[in-house]
Steps between C-alpha positions, in 0.01 A plus 500: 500500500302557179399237254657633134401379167785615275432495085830457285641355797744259323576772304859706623286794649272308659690181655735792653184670674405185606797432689500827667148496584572084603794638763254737588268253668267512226305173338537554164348302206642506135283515221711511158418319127847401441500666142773772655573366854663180624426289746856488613483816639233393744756231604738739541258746745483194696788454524601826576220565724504132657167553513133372386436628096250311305488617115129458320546455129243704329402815259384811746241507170336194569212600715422129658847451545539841712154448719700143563745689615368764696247256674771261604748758582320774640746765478541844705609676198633445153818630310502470149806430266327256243556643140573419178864613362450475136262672362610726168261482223252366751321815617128387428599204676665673775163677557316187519705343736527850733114458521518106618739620720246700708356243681753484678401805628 
């Protein structure tokens, strides 16, 4: 068993990796902003899954937010999903936000 932290997970992509990686065996955290996920789907991996899922509310470009995270959690590995959707006639933006994105990293 691996300890997962998933980014987008309330997202469709992501909540349906969690729930295979969930009936996998795997502990899986959900990290997600809301803006394009919803928290329902977490309820619904649970329920799915019948299984442990605890959603974090957060931006993956908030540094404090993801060394909260990381220290708490202590994941194995990471899949990332967390994006924006939106983004025409925001391309300066876009590369702005692609940078805060690489702390994830």
């Amino acid at each position: 068993m691996r300890r997962i932290l998933v980014t987008g997970g309330a997202g469709y992509i992501g909540s349906h990796t969690i729930l295979e990686l969930l009936l996998a065996g795997h502990e899986v955290l959900a990290v997600d902003n809301l803006s394009n996920g919803h928290a329902e789907a977490i309820h619904s991996v649970k329920r799915l899954s019948n299984c442990q899922l605890k959603l974090e509310v957060g931006d993956v470009r908030d540094r404090q937010f993801l060394d909260r995270v990381f220290s708490d959690f202590a994941p194995d590995a990471v899949i990332h999903f967390a994006g924006l959707k939106a983004v025409e006639g925001r391309a300066e933006g876009c590369r702005g936000e692609c940078r805060k994105s690489d702390g994830l990293l």
